[in-house]
N, C-alpha and C positions, 0 to 999 in steps of 0.2 A: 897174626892173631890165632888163638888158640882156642879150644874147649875145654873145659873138665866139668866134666855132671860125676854127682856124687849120689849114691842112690840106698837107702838102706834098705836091707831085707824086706819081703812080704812078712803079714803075721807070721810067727811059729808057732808050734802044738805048745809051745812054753809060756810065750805070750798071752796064748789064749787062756791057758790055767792060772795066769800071774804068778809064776814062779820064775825064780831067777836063774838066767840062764849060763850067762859067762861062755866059758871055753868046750861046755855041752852041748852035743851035738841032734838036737830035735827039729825034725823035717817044717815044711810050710805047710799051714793048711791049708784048706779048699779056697779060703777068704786071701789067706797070701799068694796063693798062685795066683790068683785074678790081680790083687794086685800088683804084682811083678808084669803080667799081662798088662795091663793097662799101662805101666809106666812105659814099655816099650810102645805100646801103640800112639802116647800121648808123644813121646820121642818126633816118633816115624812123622809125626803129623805135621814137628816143626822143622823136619825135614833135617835131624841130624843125624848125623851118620858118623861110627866111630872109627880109628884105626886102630886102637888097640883097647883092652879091657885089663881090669884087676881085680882080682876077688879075695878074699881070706882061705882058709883052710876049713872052714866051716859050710858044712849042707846047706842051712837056710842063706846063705849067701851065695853060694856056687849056683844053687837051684836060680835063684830069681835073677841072677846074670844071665841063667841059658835062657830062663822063659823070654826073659829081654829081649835079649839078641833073636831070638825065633819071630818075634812080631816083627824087627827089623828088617828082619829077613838077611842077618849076618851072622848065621850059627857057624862060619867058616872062620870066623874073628880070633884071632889070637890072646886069646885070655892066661896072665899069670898068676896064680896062687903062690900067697904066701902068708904064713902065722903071724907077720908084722900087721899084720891089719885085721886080726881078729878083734872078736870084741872084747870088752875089759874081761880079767879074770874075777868074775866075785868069790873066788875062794871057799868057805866054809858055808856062804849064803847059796850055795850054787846047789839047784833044785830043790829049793825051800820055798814056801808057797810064802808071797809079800806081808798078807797078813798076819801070818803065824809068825813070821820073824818080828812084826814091831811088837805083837804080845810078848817074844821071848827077852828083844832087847830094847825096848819101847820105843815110837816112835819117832822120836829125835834120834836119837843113835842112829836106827834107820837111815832117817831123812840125810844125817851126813855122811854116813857111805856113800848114800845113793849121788848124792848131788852135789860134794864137797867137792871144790877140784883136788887136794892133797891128802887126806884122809880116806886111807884103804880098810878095807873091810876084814873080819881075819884072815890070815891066807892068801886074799887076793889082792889087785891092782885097784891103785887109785886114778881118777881120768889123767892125772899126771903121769904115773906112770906108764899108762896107756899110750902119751903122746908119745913117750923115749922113746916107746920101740916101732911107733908108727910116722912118724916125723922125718927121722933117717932116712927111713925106707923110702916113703915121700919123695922128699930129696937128691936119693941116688937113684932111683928107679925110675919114678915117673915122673917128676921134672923135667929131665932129659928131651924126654914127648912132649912136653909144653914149648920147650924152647925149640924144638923142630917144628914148630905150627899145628902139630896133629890133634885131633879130639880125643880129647882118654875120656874113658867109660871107669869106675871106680864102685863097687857093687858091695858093701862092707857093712857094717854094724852101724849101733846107733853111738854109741864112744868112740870107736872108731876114728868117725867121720865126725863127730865130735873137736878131736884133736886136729881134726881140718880146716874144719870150718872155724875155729878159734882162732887161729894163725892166718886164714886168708879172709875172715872179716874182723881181722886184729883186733878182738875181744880180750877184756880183762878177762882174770883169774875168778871173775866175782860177776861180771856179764857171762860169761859158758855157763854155769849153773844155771840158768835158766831156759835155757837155749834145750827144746826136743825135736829131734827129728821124728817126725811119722814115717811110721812102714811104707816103702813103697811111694814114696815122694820125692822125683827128682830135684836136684838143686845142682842148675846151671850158672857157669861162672865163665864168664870171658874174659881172655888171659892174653895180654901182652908177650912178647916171645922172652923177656925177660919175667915172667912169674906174677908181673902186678895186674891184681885185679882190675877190670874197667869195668866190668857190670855184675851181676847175679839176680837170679831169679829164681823163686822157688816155685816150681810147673805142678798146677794144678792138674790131678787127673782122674777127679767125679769120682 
């Protein structure tokens, strides 16, 4: 038996302005470090402990993996970064404030960038294409740790983990559109040493 908690970022300075973030790189604020804080506290409290972590190549994720691990009291943990698990690319939408883009390209158009699974924004990725490159990686990297019993810690975006959780709660194409993660909300999954889910839960943490 296995773990995998999947965790996305605390708020960013980007979130907080509702502008879209993509592959830009803008810190946590004061409300996402507490968050990040708290999800490790809420951790510590069901008494899990990780052997290994993964983060993306982005600040607001790298940040709220360490605050994590700090409440855990595992800032010694082995964590890999890598650009396969960043968040989706929004392309030309990327640091446009939400509003201002449904005025420029009204809000349908918007809405199916935003929340289509196949349809990419100018420039950027679609959550499909998102999965390509986070799937793989998935697969050859942290699998591996699944099937040796270990708990992996997974610290990543909200597409991201998107492309995760779609494939380990074998959701249609048309169920993930709905599907958001909140900042700073762990979502724990108990894992057979071959990959198949037996439970999940998504950990409340006030």
């Amino acid at each position: 038996m296995s773990q995998l908690i999947l965790v996305r970022h605390g708020q960013s300075e980007w979130n907080r302005q509702n502008l879209f973030t993509g592959w830009r790189n803008p810190d946590l604020t004061e409300q996402g470090v507490r968050e990040a804080r708290n999800a490790g506290k809420a951790l510590r409290a069901e008494g899990i402990r990780f052997d290994i972590g993964f983060t993306s190549e982005l600040m607001r994720a790298q940040k709220t993996c360490s605050l994590l691990l700090d409440e855990q009291g595992q800032t010694d943990l082995e964590v890999i970064r890598n650009v396969a698990l960043n968040e989706r690319d929004y392309g030309d939408l990327s640091g446009l404030n939400k509003d201002d883009a449904r005025e420029k390209w009204g809000e349908d158009q918007v809405h199916i960038w935003r929340r289509s699974y196949d349809t990419p924004p100018p420039g950027g990725e679609s959550l499909k294409d998102t999965a390509e490159r986070v799937l793989p990686y998935f697969n050859a990297e942290i699998m591996p740790h699944i099937h040796a019993g270990e708990s992996v810690l997974v610290a990543a975006h909200g597409n991201s983990l998107r492309a995760l959780v779609m494939v380990l709660d074998v959701l249609s194409e048309d169920e993930i559109t709905g599907v958001n993660i909140a900042t700073g909300e762990p979502y724990i999954y108990d894992l057979m040493a071959d990959g198949s889910v037996t439970s999940k839960r998504i950990l409340p943490v006030g």
